[in-house]
C-alpha positions, 0 to 999 in steps of 0.5 A, spaced: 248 530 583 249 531 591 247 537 593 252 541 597 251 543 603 249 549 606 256 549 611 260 548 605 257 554 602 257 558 608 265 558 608 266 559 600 262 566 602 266 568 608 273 566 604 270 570 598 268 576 603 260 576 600 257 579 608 250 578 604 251 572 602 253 570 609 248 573 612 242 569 607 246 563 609 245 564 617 239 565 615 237 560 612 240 555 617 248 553 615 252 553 622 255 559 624 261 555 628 262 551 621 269 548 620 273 547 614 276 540 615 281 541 609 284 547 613 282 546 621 279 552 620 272 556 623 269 560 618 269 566 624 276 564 623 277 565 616 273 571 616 279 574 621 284 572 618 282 575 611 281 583 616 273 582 614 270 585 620 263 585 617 263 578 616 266 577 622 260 581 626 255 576 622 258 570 624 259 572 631 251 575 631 249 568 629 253 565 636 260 563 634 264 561 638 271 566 639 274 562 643 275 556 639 281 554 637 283 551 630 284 543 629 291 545 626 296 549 632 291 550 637 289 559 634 283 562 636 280 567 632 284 573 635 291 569 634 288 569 626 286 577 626 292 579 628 295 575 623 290 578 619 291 585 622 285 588 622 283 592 629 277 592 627 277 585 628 280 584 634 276 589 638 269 586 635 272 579 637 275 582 644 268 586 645 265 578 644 269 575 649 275 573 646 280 571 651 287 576 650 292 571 653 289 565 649 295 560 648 296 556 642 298 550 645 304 549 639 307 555 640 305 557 646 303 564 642 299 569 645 294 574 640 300 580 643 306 576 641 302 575 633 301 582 633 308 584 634 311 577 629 306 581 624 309 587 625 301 590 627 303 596 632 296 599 633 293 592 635 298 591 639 297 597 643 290 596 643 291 589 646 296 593 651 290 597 653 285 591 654 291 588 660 294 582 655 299 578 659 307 581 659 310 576 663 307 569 659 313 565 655 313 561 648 313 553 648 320 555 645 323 559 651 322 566 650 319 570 654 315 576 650 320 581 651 325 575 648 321 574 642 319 581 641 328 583 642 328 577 637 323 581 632 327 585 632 333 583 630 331 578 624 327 582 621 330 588 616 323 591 613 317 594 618 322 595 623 318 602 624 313 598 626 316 594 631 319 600 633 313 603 635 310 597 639 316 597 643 314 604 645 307 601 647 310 595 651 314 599 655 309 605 657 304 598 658 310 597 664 311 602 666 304 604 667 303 598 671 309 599 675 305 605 676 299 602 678 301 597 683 306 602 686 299 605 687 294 600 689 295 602 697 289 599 698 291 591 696 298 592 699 294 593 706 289 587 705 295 583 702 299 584 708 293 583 713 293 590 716 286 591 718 287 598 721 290 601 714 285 598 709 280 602 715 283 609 714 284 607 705 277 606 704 275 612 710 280 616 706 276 614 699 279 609 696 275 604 691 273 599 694 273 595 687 280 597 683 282 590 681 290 590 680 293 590 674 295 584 671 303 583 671 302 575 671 302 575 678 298 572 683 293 577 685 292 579 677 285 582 675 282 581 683 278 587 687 281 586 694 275 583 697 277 576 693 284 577 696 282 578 703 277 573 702 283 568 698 288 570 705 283 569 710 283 576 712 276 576 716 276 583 719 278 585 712 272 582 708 268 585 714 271 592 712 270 591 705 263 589 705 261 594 709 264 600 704 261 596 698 265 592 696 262 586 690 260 579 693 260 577 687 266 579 683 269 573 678 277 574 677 279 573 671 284 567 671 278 561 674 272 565 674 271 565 682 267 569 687 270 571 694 265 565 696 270 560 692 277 564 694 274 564 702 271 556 702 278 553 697 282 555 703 278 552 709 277 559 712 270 559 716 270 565 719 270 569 712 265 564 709 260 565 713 260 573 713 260 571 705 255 566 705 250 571 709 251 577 706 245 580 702 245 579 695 250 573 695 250 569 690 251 562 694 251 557 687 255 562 683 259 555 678 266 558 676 268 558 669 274 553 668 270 547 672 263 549 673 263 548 681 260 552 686 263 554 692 259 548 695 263 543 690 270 547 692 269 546 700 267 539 699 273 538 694 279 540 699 276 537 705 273 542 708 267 539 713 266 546 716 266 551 710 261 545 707 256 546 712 256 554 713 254 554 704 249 549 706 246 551 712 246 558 707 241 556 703 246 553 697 243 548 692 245 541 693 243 539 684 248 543 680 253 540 676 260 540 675 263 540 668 265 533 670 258 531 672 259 531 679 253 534 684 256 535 691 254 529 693 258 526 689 264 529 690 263 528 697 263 520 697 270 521 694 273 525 699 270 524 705 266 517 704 259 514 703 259 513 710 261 519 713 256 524 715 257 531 711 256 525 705 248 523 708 246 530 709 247 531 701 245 525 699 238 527 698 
């Protein structure tokens, strides 16, 4: 008689809700990422589909990954447990890391628009709360407001529910119509003017506020990844000078202002960057594990290159595609060329 395994054991205990059998299992070795091959889907999000916070905490205490997406549409666990309706879940998996706007490449749902097909209107505010994307549209043409008026129209019982998260969504925008209106500071970094972001800054303003997600260009960012994106260099030296983070990441690529500033070929705000205290020179984004030295030589830019390298930055970290700055080089610039030569060691 073959011996079952420990995995297959591990999924029959998150579907039968059995947190004490489950964590007896992690224990004794079954994988906390296991998938059921019947269904696509991980045991994490089995458990979040079933609203089972305990047994969501377990798994996830014992290293699955929540954002992992299930091998039939493309959901990840936080799609699962707004289906699922547990707010608990979805904090628990939020709080994990689990990426608000993730789309499911089938639907192009996001866990926001599940909340509202599920009718869950107090996970629906939640995930207002944590800055969901408003503006993101399904793979079928709506926008979310499209879904959510098509809701609305096809269902006949929840439509209390559905009513109450239409509250939420619109406080959602008008508190951010608020928000921005009210972000003086991004508006002067974003229109260059030096004299303005002086006297904000000189009259309190926070020098880190990121500005509110509205699907724009400049979502989640503090001013100084702005200024540093835009080549703003009295800007960037007026921030740094007041406080500002160095080494603040936004949220879309997971960059640094050294990123922004090198991606765009600006010298001038790379090298005060590259020189100031407590910058982190090797910092490697998140969506291709390129540090800003791999981004200076990818676009092309010698002078930016040379300013990170002359900084101290390391030469032997690799991109998720394998490449050293090195190697990168020799595509861009060639094997001959002498940026390429000053890497080769």
């Amino acid at each position: 008689m073959t011996a079952r395994s420990p995995n297959t054991d591990l999924l029959a205990a998150v579907r039968a809700r059995d947190v004490a059998l489950v964590e007896t299992l992690l224990r004794s070795g079954a994988d906390a990422g296991a998938r059921d091959t019947a269904t696509g889907l991980t045991a994490l999000m089995i458990a979040a589909g079933q609203a089972d916070a305990p047994t969501a905490a377990a798994l996830i205490a014992a290293g699955a990954d929540v954002l992992t997406a299930d091998s039939g549409a493309g959901a990840t666990a936080l799609h699962k447990a707004c289906q699922g309706g547990s707010l608990d879940v979805v904090r628990i998996l939020v709080e994990a890391g689990a990426f608000v706007d993730s789309v499911a490449p089938t639907t192009g749902h996001t866990p926001l628009m599940d909340a509202l097909w599920f009718k869950f209107p107090d996970i629906a505010r939640y995930l207002l709360d944590q800055d969901a994307g408003l503006n993101l549209s399904t793979h079928y043409g709506f926008s979310l407001q499209e879904h959510f008026a098509y809701e609305l129209n096809v269902n006949t019982i929840g439509k209390d529910r559905l009513l109450l998260a239409e509250r939420h969504l619109k406080e959602r925008l008008a508190h951010d119509g608020a928000r921005a209106e009210g972000h003086h500071l991004m508006a002067a970094v974003t229109s260059g003017d030096a004299q303005a972001v002086g006297r904000l800054l000189g009259e309190g303003a926070a020098v880190d506020e990121r500005y509110p997600v509205v699907n724009g260009f400049n979502d989640a960012h503090t001013p100084l990844l702005v200024a540093s994106r835009d080549g703003h260099t009295a800007i960037v030296r007026l921030l740094l000078e007041a406080g500002a983070d160095v080494n603040a990441t936004e949220p879309t690529f997971g960059a640094v202002p050294l990123h922004k500033s090198v991606y765009n070929g600006h010298t001038e705000p790379t090298a005060l960057l590259a020189a100031w205290p407590g910058v982190n020179l090797d910092f490697q984004g998140a969506t291709n594990g390129y540090t800003p030295l791999h981004d200076a030589i990818w676009h092309g830019y010698e002078a930016c290159a040379r300013i990170v390298m002359d900084a101290g930055a390391r030469r032997d970290l690799v991109g998720h595609d394998g490449k050293r700055p090195h190697d990168l080089a020799v595509e861009v610039f060639g094997r001959t060329h002498p940026l390429t030569a000053a890497l080769r060691g």
